[in-house]
Structure formats: structure tokens, C-alpha cells
C-alpha positions, 0 to 999 in steps of 0.5 A: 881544463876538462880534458885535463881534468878527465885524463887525471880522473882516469889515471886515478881510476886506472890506478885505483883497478890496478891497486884491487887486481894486485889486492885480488892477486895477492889474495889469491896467491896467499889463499891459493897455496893452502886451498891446494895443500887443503885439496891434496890432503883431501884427495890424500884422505880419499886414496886412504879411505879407500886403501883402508876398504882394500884391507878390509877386503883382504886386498892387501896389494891393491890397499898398498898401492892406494896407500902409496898414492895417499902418501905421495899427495900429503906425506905427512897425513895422519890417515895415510901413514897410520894405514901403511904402517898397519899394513905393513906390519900386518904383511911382516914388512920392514918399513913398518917401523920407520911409518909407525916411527913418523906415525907417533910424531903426529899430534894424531897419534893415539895409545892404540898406535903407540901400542901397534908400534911397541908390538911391532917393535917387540916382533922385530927385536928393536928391543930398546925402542920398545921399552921407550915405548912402552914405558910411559904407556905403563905409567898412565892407566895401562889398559889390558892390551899395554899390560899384553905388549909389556908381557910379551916385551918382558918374555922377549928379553927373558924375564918371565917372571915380569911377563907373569906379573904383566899378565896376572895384572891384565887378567886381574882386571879383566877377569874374563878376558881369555886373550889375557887369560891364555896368556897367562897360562902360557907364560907360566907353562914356559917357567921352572916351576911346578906350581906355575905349570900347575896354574898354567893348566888350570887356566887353559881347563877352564878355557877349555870348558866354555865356549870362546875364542880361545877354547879350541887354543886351550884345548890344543895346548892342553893336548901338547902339555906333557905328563897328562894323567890318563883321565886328562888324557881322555877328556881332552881327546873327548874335547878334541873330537867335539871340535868343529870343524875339526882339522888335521893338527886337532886329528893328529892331536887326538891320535898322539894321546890314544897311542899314549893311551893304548901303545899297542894300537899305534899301527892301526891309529897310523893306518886310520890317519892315512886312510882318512886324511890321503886324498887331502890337499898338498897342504894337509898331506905335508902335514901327515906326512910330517907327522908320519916321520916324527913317528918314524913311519917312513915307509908308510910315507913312501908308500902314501907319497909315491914319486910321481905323486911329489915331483908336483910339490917341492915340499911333498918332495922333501918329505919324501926325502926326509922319509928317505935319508930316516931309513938311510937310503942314500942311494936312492936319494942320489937317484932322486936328485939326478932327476931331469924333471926335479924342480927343486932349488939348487942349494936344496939339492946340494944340502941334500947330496951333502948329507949323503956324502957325509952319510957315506963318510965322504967327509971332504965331498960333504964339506965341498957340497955344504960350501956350494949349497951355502954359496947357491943360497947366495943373498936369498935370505929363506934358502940360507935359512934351510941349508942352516936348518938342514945342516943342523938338522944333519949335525954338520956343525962347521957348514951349519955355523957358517951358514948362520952367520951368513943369514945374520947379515939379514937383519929380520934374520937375524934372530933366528941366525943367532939363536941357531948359532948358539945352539949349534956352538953349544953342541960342540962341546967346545966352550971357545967355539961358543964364545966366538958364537956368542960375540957376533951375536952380541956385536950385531945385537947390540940392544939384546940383554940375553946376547950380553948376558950369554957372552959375559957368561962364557968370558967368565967360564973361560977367565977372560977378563973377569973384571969387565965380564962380571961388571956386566953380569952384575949390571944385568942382575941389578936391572933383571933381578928375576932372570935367572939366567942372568943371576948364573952369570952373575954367580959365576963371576963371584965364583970367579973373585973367590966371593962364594957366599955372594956366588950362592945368594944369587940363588936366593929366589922368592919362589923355589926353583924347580933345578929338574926344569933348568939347563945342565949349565945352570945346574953345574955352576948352582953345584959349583956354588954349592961346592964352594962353601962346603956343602957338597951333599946338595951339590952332590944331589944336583949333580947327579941330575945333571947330563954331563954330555950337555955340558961343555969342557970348562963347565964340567970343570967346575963340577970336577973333583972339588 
């Protein structure tokens, strides 16, 4: 009976340590799991930490990578996504939407990153995510910095009207805040009106008058705000020599207001500037030289930049070049180019031998370079940019939109492509042209109001489809009712349906509008109103103020003989 009786006393204790082992087991696996998880965020907030120093520091690569290691470890880490999406939208990436997208899904989330992620958002023309954003910041307390992103939301799509009310609403609470105070100002130096432009630069003088951030901003504002008086012109050049330190832009700054000021010594100010400032890095000799050709001083360029000295640097080279092609020394920029030693880029260089052959009147030679230099330029997004630019630039239309409209495959190109465009379709002349322009815009943005709005305006101008067009116009004056280039649209869509009372209330703005301060177009179809219900003395007034060359074949036309 003993043996017995231990045997079952050992099986009982033998079961009794295999029922606390798997008790410890489960335990451990239980507890495990999250113990790891809760070691790998810890080691996660560790990498971010650090990455945050490495941007602190300037070391914007190393903090990249340590970000990179925080979010492989724990890829939902509020430190760590909120580090790389302030990162990435400090170097301009594209990435940093989608993090600031995961960012404020996060119970972490705060306004200041909602905030981050509706600027980034503006600056990326992701318009109407923007306003999701923005909106429900607004509603509750905005402070100055919402009331500063919905001011640049506002100015982004247009409506400047809205963007002054954001601003005046930020300055107003907070009076002496120069941030919102500039921004105030050049908000209203962009409007038509006179009195705004006249606020605008009281706002900037009484920056300018006391020490601050935003004083040398002032100053250099008010050193590029057009019909200074002379008095003002001498205080501000007075200001700019104060400055210190005082760099090239607020030198040259100066120099434009003293030959202003004193016409006949415009050669000895371009001597000074080239004596003081030649022996400056590359960087302030492009600056100068720049300068120098938008005075048309090419020569003095030439002789600053010698060859030798501009095949070190590509972009002291092409000033060189634009020194060059301004006094029509095609010849010599043949020779340039045919340089064993150049290091320009290939589509550089056929952009250039473009623009010499199209000088010489080889129309056909032109029009085979400016295709290789845009087939050179391939899928490089800056070089498609300057053979665009340059075509422009060389009122190579046909090359110039072809151009463009392969940049706009690049979506952070493609504002730039689409404004491009409509210039360049603008200055053919053909209302058309304009229109196919103005429809790839719209078709590859299409959460752009303005690129609605300016194909539904020139539908309109060409009677097509009037009844959608002018729906949509209407639309875009219901919800924007301060654009007032929205309100054209819509004017010429009554003109259209034969409303002309409705066509010229559309004019009925709470503020005057300054017509001398508003594109030819719009000036036409506010006459052609005016036209439409009998009252041709002011249209006639409007009219003669009008540059008809500005205007294309179908605006001219509602102007014509009426």
C-alpha cells in the first residue's frame, strides 16, 4: 500500500507541476507578444528621437534614415510618422502626404499637425483635401496660424477676396504679429484695387520702420512696389543700406531705385555693381549677371564672364549664352556649343541650337531641334522644364506646348506645366488653341476650380455647349461669389442666353473694381455687357483701355461693331 499510495502521490505532484509549467507557458505567451511589441515601439521612439536631433542638426539624410528604421519597427508610431511626414515635407518630398494622411488618423493627432498637413496639402494643389482639413479647424477657435493656412487656401484657388478676410481676421487678433501682418500686406498688393495697394503699403511701412523678422521682407517689398514716389524712393534706398548684413538682392535693390532716381547715371551704377560684386561666388556672379541682361548690359556681362571663366559652371555658362542670343550672336553661340570641353546637358544644348536656327529663319531646323531637345529631356522632369521655359522664352509656341504638356505627366509638375500652357496658348491668339490647353488642364486637375472655371469660360467664348458651360460657371460664382474672374465666366454665359441685365450684375462688386489693374479679357466681356444693354459710353471708356493685340479672334469679337 505505500508503494502505492506514493506512486499516486507522485503522479498527483507530477501533474500538478505540469498544470503550473503550462500556467507559466501561457502566461508567458500571453505577456510576451505585447512585452515585444512594447520593446519595439520603445526601441522605435528611440531611432525617432534621434532622427528628430539629425533634423535639428541640419542632417536631414541621416534623420531620414533613422526615421526609416523607427517606422520599420512600429509602423504605425505616432513619433515616428509625425518626424517623417515633417521631414518629408520640409525637403518638398511626395511621401508627405500619404505620412501626414496616417499621421492624423492617429488619436495623437494635434491641430499643429492637421495644420502641417493642410499646408502641405495647399503647396501640393491637393486642393480639395485641403479644405476637408481646413474646414473643421475653422470652426473651432481658429488660431493665427489656421486663419494663415486658410489665407493661403483661399489665395491658392483664386479667391483673394477671402484670403484678405483670413488675414485681416489673424492680424486683428493678433495685432503685432508681423508673420500675419505681411501677409496681409501682400495679399492686398496682389488686388485691383487701389485702396487695397494702398494698404497694403502702409502695412509693409510700418514693418519696415521697426526692428523684426519681417523688417528687411518689408523693405524689399517696398523696394519692388511699383510708382514710389521719390521721397519714398529715397527712404527705402536709405533703409536698404542700413541693412546688415546687406547682400546682392538688397544691393541691386538699391542700384534699380537710384537709376530711377537719376536716369543718366545708370552706366556708372552698372560699373559700381560690377566692380564691388565680380570677385563674388558663382552664386552672386549668376545673380548680377542676371541682372546685368535684364538691364540690357550683355556686353558688360561678356566682359565680366569670360569664357574661360563660365565653362566651370553650367549656369554662369547660360548666362553667358543669354548675354549672347540678347545681342543676336547666333554665330558665336554656334561656336560655344560645338566645344569639346562643354558639359552642358544635351537638351540644353539642342534648346539653344534651336533658338539659333529659328533666329536665322531655319524654321524646319528649329522645329527638328526643339523635338530632339524635348525627346533629350525624356522623363527628367527639371530639364523638361527648361526646354518648356526656353521655348517660351523664345516664342517657340508649338515646341513650348508640347513641352508642357509632357512636364504635366509629373504630377509636382504639374502646376507649373499647366500654367505654362495657358500662357503660351493665350499668346497665340487662337481662342481654340486655348481651349484644347485649358481642357488637359482641367482633365489632369480636376479638383482645380480656376482650371474649371477657365475652360467653361472659353466653351462659352466659342458657343459650345453653352447650356453646361454656363451651368458650371454659375456654380463656380454661387460658391466663389468674390472671384471675379469666376463672375466673368458667368457673365458671359448670360451674355450668351441673351440675359443682359443678369450678364452686367455680375459687375455689382461690394468694392469698386480698378478695370486698369484686370486683364484685357475681362475688360472685353465687362464692355460687351456694357454694350448689351445700351450704355456704349462707358463701355466705350473701357474700351479704349484695352490692348486689343492681348485679346484673341472670339473676345475681340464681342467688342466689334456692336
Amino acid at each position: 500500500m505505500g508503494d502505492r499510495e506514493r506512486m499516486r502521490r507522485d503522479r498527483r505532484t507530477r501533474a500538478i507541476w505540469w498544470t503550473v509549467i503550462a500556467i507559466v507557458l501561457t502566461i508567458v505567451l500571453v505577456v510576451s507578444k505585447p512585452l515585444y511589441h512594447f520593446l519595439k515601439a520603445k526601441r522605435a521612439q528611440q531611432f525617432a528621437a534621434s532622427a528628430d536631433a539629425l533634423m535639428q542638426a541640419g542632417k536631414w539624410n541621416e534623420a531620414a534614415k533613422q526615421y526609416h528604421a523607427a517606422l520599420q519597427l512600429d509602423p504605425l508610431g505616432y513619433h515616428g510618422l509625425e518626424g517623417a511626414a515633417r521631414l518629408a515635407a520640409k525637403a518638398d518630398r511626395p511621401e508627405a502626404i500619404d505620412l501626414w494622411e496616417q499621421v492624423v488618423k492617429l488619436p495623437q493627432c494635434t491641430v499643429q499637425d492637421r495644420q502641417e498637413y493642410a499646408a502641405t496639402l495647399i503647396e501640393s494643389d491637393h486642393l480639395s483635401a485641403a479644405e476637408k482639413i481646413i474646414d473643421p479647424l475653422l470652426k473651432n477657435n481658429p488660431d493665427t496660424k489656421t486663419l494663415e493656412i486658410a489665407a493661403r487656401y483661399s489665395q491658392k484657388i483664386g479667391d483673394n477676396a477671402k484670403a484678405a478676410e483670413f488675414a485681416r481676421v489673424a492680424v486683428n487678433r493678433a495685432p503685432q504679429d508681423d508673420a500675419a501682418r505681411f501677409q496681409l500686406a501682400d495679399i492686398l498688393a496682389q488686388s485691383a484695387s487701389a485702396t487695397e495697394h494702398a494698404e497694403a503699403r502702409k502695412l509693409l511701412w510700418e514693418i519696415a520702420d521697426k526692428n523684426g523678422l519681417y523688417r528687411k521682407s518689408a523693405i524689399e517689398a517696398l523696394a519692388r512696389a511699383p510708382n514710389l514716389s521719390p521721397d519714398e524712393q529715397g527712404k527705402i534706398r536709405k533703409a536698404l543700406d542700413q541693412l546688415t548684413p546687406k547682400t546682392l538682392t538688397d544691393d541691386l535693390l538699391s542700384a534699380d531705385l537710384q537709376i530711377q532716381m537719376q536716369p543718366d547715371a545708370a552706366s556708372s551704377v552698372y560699373d559700381d555693381e560690377t566692380d564691388r560684386w565680380h570677385s563674388g561666388d558663382a552664386n552672386q556672379l549668376v545673380e548680377l549677371a542676371r541682372w546685368l541682361n535684364s538691364h540690357q548690359q550683355a556686353e558688360r556681362v561678356l566682359a565680366m564672364l569670360p569664357i574661360e571663366r563660365v565653362l566651370e559652371n553650367n549656369v554662369l555658362l547660360l548666362t553667358r549664352l543669354d548675354a549672347m542670343a540678347s545681342l543676336q550672336r547666333w554665330t558665336d553661340i554656334d561656336e560655344t556649343l560645338t566645344r569639346p570641353d562643354l558639359t552642358l546637358d544635351p537638351s540644353v544644348i539642342e534648346s539653344f541650337r534651336a533658338r539659333a536656327a529659328q533666329e536665322r529663319g531655319a524654321v524646319l531646323d528649329a522645329e527638328v531641334h526643339w523635338n530632339h531637345a524635348i525627346s533629350l529631356a525624356g522623363n527628367n522632369p527639371a530639364k523638361l522644364r527648361f526646354v518648356a521655359t526656353f521655348a517660351e522664352e523664345s516664342r517657340a509656341n508649338p515646341s513650348a506646348l508640347k513641352a508642357y504638356e509632357q512636364l504635366a505627366r509629373f504630377p509636382r509638375e504639374a502646376r507649373v506645366a499647366y500654367d505654362g500652357a495657358e500662357r503660351v496658348s493665350r499668346r497665340t491668339g487662337d481662342a481654340a488653341i486655348q481651349r484644347a490647353a485649358a481642357e488637359k488642364i482641367a482633365t489632369a486637375a480636376p479638383e482645380d476650380p480656376n482650371a474649371a472655371d477657365q475652360l467653361a469660360y472659353l466653351n462659352l467664348l466659342l458657343n459650345n455647349d453653352v447650356d453646361a458651360n454656363f451651368a458650371v460657371a454659375r456654380s463656380l460664382t454661387e460658391k466663389y461669389p468674390n472671384r471675379l474672374s469666376y463672375r466673368i465666366a458667368a457673365a458671359l454665359g448670360y451674355l450668351r442666353k441673351h440675359d443682359a441685365g443678369s450678364a452686367l450684375a455680375q459687375f455689382n462688386a461690394p468694392a469698386p473694381i480698378d478695370w486698369n489693374q484686370t486683364e484685357p479679357a475681362w475688360r472685353a466681356v465687362y464692355a460687351a455687357s456694357l454694350l448689351a444693354n445700351d450704355r456704349r459710353d462707358e463701355a466705350q471708356q473701357i474700351i479704349t483701355t484695352i490692348p486689343l493685340d492681348k485679346l484673341n479672334a472670339a473676345e475681340r469679337e464681342l467688342i466689334e461693331a456692336k
